[in-house]
N, C-alpha and C positions, 0 to 999 in steps of 0.2 A: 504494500500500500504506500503511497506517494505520501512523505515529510513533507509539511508546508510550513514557514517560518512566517506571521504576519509581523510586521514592523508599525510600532504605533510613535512617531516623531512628532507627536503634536506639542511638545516643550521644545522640537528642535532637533537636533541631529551634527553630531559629528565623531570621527572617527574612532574616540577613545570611549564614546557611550555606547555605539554601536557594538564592540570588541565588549566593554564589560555587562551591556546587559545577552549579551554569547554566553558570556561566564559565567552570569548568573544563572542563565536557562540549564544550566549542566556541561558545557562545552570544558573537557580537558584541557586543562591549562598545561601541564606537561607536554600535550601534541602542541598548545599553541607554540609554549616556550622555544620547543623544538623546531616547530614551521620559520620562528624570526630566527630563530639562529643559525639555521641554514641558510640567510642572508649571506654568512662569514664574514660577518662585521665585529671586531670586538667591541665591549664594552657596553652592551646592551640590555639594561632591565628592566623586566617589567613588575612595576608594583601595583600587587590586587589590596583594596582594602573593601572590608564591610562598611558603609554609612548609610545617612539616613537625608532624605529628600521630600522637606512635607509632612512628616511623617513615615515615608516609604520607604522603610529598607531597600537599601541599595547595594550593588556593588559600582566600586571607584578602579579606573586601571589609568597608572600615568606610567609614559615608557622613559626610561631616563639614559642618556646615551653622554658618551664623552667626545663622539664625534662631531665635529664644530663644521660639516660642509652642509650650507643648508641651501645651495643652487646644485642642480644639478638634471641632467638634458635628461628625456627622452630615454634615448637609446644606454646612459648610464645605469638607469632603473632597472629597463630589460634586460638588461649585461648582470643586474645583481638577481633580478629572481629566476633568469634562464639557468643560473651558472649553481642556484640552489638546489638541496637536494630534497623535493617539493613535488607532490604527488600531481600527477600531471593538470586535476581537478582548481587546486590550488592556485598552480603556478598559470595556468589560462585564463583564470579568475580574476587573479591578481594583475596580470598582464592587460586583462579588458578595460579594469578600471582606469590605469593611466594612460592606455590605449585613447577613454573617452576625453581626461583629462588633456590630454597634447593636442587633440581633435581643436576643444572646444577652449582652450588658449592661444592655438594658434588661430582660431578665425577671431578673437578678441582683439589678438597684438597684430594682427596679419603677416605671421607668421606662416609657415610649412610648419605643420605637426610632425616632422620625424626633429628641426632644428628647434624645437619649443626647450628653454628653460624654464625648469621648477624652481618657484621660490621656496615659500613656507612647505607646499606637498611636498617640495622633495626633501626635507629637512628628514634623516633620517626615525625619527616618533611616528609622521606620516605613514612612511615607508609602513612599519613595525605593525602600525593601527590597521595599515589596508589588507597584508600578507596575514596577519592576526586575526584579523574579523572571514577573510576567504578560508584559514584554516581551521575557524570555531566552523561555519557552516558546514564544513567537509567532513568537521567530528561528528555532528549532531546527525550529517546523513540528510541535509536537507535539500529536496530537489525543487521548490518553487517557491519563491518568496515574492509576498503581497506586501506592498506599501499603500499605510494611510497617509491622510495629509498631513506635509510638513507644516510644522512651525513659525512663522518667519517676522523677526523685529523689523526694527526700523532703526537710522541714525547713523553711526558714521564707523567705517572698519578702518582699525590699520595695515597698512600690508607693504610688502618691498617697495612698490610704487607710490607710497604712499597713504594719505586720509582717503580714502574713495567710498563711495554712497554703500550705504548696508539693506538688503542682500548682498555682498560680493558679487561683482558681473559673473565672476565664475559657476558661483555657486545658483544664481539665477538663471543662467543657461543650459548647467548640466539638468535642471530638472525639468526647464523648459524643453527639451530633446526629447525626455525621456516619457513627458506627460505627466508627470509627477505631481497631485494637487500638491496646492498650500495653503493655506489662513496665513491673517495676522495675528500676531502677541502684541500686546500693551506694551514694550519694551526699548531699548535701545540695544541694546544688550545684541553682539550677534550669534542669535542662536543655534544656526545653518554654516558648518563650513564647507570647504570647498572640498576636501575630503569625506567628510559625512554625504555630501549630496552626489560624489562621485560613486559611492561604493551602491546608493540606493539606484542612481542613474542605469549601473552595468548589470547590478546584480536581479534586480526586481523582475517580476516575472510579469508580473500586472499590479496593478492601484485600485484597492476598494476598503472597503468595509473590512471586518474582522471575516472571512470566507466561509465556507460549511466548511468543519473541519472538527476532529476530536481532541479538543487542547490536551495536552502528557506535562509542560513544563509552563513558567511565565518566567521571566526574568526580566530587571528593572537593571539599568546602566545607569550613573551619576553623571553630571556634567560638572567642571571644575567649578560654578559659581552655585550660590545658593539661595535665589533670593525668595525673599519673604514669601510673597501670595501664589507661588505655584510650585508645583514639585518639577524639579529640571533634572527629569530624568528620559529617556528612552525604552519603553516597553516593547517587548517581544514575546509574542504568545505561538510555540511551537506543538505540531501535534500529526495526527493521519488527516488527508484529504478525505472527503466523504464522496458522494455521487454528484453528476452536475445537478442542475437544476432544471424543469422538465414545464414545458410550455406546451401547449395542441400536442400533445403527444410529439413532443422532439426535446433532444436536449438542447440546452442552451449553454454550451463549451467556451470554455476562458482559453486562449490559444497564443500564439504571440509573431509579430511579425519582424525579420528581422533586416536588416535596410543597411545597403553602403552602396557607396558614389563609385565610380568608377571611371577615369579618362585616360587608363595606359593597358587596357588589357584586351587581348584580342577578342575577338567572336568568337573562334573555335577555343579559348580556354572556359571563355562565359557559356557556351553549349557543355563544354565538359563538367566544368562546375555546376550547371544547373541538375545536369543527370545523376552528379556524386550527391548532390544535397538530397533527391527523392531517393536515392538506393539508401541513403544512412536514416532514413526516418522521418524525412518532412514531408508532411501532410501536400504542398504545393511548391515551387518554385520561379520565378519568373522574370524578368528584364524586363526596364520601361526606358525610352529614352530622354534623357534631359540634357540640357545645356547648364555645364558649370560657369566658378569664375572665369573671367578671362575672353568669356563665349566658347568656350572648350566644351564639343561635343561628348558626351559620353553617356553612360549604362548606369542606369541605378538598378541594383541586383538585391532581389526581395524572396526572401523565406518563412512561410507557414510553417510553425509547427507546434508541438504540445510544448508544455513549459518545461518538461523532464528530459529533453532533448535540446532546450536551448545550449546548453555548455557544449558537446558536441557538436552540434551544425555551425556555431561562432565559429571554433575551433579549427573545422576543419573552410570555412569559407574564408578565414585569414590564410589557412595555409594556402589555397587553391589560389586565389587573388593577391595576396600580399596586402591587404587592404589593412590601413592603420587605425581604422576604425568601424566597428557596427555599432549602429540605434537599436535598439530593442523596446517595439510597444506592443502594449496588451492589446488585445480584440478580444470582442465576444461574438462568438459564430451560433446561427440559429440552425442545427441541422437537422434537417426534415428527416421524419424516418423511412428508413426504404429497407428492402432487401435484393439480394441476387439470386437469379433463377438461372437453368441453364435451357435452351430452348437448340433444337436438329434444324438444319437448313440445308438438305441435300444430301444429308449424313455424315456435316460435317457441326459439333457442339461447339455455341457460340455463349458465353455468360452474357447475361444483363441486367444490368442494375435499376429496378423500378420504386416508385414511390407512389403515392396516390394520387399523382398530376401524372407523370409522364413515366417513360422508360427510355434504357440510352443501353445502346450494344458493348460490349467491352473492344474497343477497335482494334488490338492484336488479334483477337480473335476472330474478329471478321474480317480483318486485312489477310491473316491464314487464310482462313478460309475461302476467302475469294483467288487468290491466288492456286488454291489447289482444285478450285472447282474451274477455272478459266473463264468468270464473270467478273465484270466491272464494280468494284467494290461498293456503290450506294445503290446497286440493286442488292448486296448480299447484307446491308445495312439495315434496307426498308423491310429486305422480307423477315428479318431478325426481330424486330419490331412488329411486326405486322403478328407474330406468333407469339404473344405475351401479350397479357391486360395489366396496365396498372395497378399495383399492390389495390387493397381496400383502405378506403380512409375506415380508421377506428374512432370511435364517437369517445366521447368525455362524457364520465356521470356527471 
């Protein structure tokens, strides 16, 4: 049965609440300890304490390091969690997140995302908190994680460049990307960082409410501040998936689409990769054409699938592309119920898939078939069709 992690950031969200309400919910801190250390950075610790937020028992995680570089590129990062020794789940996890992070700095600075310098993200704690919070989910076995709406003050951030307006651009575009609701908080204060909204932006599978699900754990994350009239924590409520949810007799399926731009890659690798993405488990795949920057023609290349497939199909549509970046959004698909029948035309068995509107041939098998019978394939089509009725609509009490 499918692990769902729901994410409740309605105080806010950043990287080191995220990682301790993990460790709150049961996540081994020995795996975590051991996922940063295989960074091979020395100097590294991570301190867990019990506190208390409002009243709400918490757990507190600060990571404290000796190492003083706190710029650092792109491809630096990649160099340190490629080179760890990091279960492959982990380390692709890890890698999406500042995958999205270089993306969506470099259209900020107008930049190329592969030459994006990290300021504060790349401050090694970032690092610890992103590889940490990918390593907690990997313990607890979680394959789809829901985010509720974030959090979000007002008033002024400071940052390498400077005072600049709070949200952080950064932190307001990773979640604009990604569909992320938010609210306001009464605050100044900023509650949202650019870490915290990266890790929801990559990881999140869809955005709702608390899901059908059988909660097993809760855990509560601290945020460093504490103030007076709300509890600044980060809730996560983990548990089993249940069944979807069942409309005119169909389900109504949470699915997810995945999205990246494309202006250097051939057709015939875009044909190859659409056909690797349906053989590994996605539901659809497809190319639409757009005009990037610059007026530069190209492919935006798009993947359906379930949300316990999204790490896989990311995975392997970076390897196939080389693409430095995928969007990941939720959809909800309404899918009608049907079944498959198998129906002779000439003595040759063709499947078809019918519902209580229509019916539709399985076209390998009527493209066989038409070839071994020496007819024009949309007469072997029509007469396939012609030999099945439409499922029966079932009535609702």
């Amino acid at each position: 049965m499918s692990r769902v992690a729901w994410i409740n950031p309605g105080a806010g969200i950043a990287g080191d609440m995220l990682l301790a309400a993990l460790i709150d919910a049961g996540a081994n801190v020995t795996t975590i300890r051991g996922a940063i250390g295989a960074l091979g950075v020395d100097g590294i610790e991570l301190r867990i304490e019990r506190t208390s937020r409002a009243g709400i028992a918490s757990t507190r995680v600060d990571v404290h390091t000796s190492d003083t570089a706190t710029h650092r590129s792109a491809a630096d990062i990649h160099a340190l969690i490629n080179a760890a020794d990091l279960t492959a789940r982990v380390a692709e996890q890890a890698s999406a997140v500042f995958a999205l992070l270089a993306q969506v700095e470099g259209e900020l600075h107008g930049v190329d995302p592969a030459d994006v310098e990290f300021h504060e993200v790349g401050a090694l704690d970032s690092i610890a908190d992103i590889v940490g919070a990918c390593a907690a989910l990997d313990d607890l076995d979680v394959n789809d994680v829901v985010v509720a709406p974030v959090g979000l003050g007002t008033g002024l951030v400071r940052s390498a460049h400077g005072t600049i307006p709070g949200p952080a651009p950064a932190t307001m575009a990773l979640l604009a990307a990604a569909g992320i609701d938010v609210r306001g908080i009464d605050t100044e204060l900023e509650t949202a960082t650019p870490t915290g909204a990266a890790l929801l932006a990559a990881l999140a599978t869809s955005t709702s409410s608390i899901p059908a699900m059988t909660p097993t754990t809760v855990g509560y994350g601290a945020g460093s501040a504490d103030p007076p009239d709300r509890a600044n924590v980060v809730q996560i409520v983990i548990g089993a998936a249940t069944g979807p949810d069942v409309v005119d007799g169909a389900a109504i399926e949470t699915l997810v689409v995945l999205d990246t731009n494309l202006d250097d890659v051939t057709g015939e690798v875009l044909a190859y990769t659409v056909t690797r993405l349906i053989e590994a488990g996605a539901r659809d795949a497809w190319t639409t054409s757009i005009t990037m920057k610059k007026g530069r023609p190209a492919q935006q290349l798009s993947v359906l699938c379930d949300a316990d497939r999204v790490t896989d199909l990311r995975a392997l549509l970076v390897a196939e592309t080389g693409t430095l970046g995928v969007r990941t959004t939720p959809v909800t698909r309404w899918a009608s119920e049907r079944d498959i029948t198998s129906v002779d035309v000439d003595g040759q068995a063709i499947s078809v898939k019918r519902s209580a509107v229509r019916a539709k041939a399985e076209f390998d098998d009527a493209a066989a078939a038409a070839r071994a019978l020496g007819r024009p394939l949309r007469q072997v089509l029509a007469d396939a069709i012609a030999r099945v009725r439409p499922a029966p609509r079932r009535s609702t009490p």
